[in-house]
Legacy VTK file of the C-alpha trace (Angstrom):
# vtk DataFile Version 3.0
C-alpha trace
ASCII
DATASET POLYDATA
POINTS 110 float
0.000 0.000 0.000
1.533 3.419 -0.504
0.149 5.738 1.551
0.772 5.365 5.474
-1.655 4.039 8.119
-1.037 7.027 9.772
-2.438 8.837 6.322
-5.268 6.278 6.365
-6.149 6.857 10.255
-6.025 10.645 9.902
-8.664 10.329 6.792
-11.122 7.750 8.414
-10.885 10.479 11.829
-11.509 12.959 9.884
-14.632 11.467 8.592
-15.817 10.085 11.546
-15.925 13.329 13.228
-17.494 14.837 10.387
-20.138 12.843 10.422
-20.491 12.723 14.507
-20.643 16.126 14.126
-23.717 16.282 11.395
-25.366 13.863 13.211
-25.414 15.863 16.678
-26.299 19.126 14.443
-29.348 17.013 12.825
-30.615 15.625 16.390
-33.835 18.658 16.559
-34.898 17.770 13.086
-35.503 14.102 14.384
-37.285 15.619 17.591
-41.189 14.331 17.835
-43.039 16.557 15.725
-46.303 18.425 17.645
-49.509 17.112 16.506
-51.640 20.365 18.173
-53.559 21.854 15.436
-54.290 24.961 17.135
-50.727 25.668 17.123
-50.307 24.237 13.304
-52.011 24.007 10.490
-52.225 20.036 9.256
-50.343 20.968 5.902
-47.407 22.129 8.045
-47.433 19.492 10.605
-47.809 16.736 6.971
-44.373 18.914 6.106
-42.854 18.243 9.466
-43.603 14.888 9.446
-42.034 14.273 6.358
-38.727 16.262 7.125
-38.589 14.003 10.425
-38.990 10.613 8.405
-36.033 11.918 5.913
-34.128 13.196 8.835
-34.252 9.829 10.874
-33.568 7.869 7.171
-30.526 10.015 6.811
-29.516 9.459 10.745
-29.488 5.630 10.078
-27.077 6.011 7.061
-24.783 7.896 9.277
-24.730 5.451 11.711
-24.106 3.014 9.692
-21.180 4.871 8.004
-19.922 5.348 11.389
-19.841 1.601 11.941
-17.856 0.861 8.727
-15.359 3.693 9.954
-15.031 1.632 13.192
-14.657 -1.595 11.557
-12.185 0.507 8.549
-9.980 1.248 11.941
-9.707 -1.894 13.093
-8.495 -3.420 9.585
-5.870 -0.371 9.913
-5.067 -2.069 13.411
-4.763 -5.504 12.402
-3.051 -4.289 8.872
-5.863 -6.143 7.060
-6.680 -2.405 5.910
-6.867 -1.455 1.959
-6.858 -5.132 0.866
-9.971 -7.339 -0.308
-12.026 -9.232 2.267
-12.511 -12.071 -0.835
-9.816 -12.195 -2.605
-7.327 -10.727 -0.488
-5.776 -8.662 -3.125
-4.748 -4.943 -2.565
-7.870 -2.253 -3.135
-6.723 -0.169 -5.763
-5.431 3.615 -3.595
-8.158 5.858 -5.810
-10.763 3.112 -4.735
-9.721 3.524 -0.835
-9.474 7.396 -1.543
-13.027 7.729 -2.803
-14.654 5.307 0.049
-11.690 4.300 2.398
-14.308 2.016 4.236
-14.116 0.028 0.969
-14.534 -3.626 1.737
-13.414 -5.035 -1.565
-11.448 -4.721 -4.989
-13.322 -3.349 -7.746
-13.794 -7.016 -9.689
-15.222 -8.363 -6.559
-17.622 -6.019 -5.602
-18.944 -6.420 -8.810
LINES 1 111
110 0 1 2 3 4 5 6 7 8 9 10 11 12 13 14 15 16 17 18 19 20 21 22 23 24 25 26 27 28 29 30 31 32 33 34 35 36 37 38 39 40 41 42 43 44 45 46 47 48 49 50 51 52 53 54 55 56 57 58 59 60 61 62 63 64 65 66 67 68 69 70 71 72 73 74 75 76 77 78 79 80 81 82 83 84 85 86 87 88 89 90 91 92 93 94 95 96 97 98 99 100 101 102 103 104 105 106 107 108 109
């Protein structure tokens, strides 16, 4: 592989606390939305409702980005990182540079 682990580490962190971070900024859209119709009209609350079930939708995907990070760290550990779980050939470095969580080599993801 020709970058470092260090390089590797620093660019999965970096990641991870991005998303940590967009996930704690996102945490009031996923709030229970107010079903009072005195206080809101039903179009609005239909609106709100909506924006919650994309907002928990996109929640999940960061979570489970955030658990191929932590599993993409402990490859780096065990220096299993940046080659194929199948064929155990290395992952191409624009592959790992595009999604370093990459699991496998382009022909066997196919």
């Amino acid at each position: 592989m020709e970058k470092s682990k260090t390089y590797w580490g620093d660019k999965l962190q970096t990641l991870q606390d991005e998303l940590t971070q967009l996930e704690q900024d996102s945490k009031t859209g996923r709030d229970a939305v107010e079903l009072d119709q005195t206080k809101v009209g039903r179009l609005s609350r239909i609106d709100a409702m909506q924006a919650q079930a994309m907002n928990n939708a996109v929640s999940q995907r960061r979570k489970q980005a955030l658990s191929r990070i932590k599993a993409a760290f402990k490859r780096l550990e065990e220096d299993e990182f940046g080659y194929c779980l199948k064929c155990g050939d290395e992952i191409r470095p624009k592959r790992l540079e595009l999604d370093p969580t990459s699991l496998y080599c382009a022909p066997c993801s196919r």
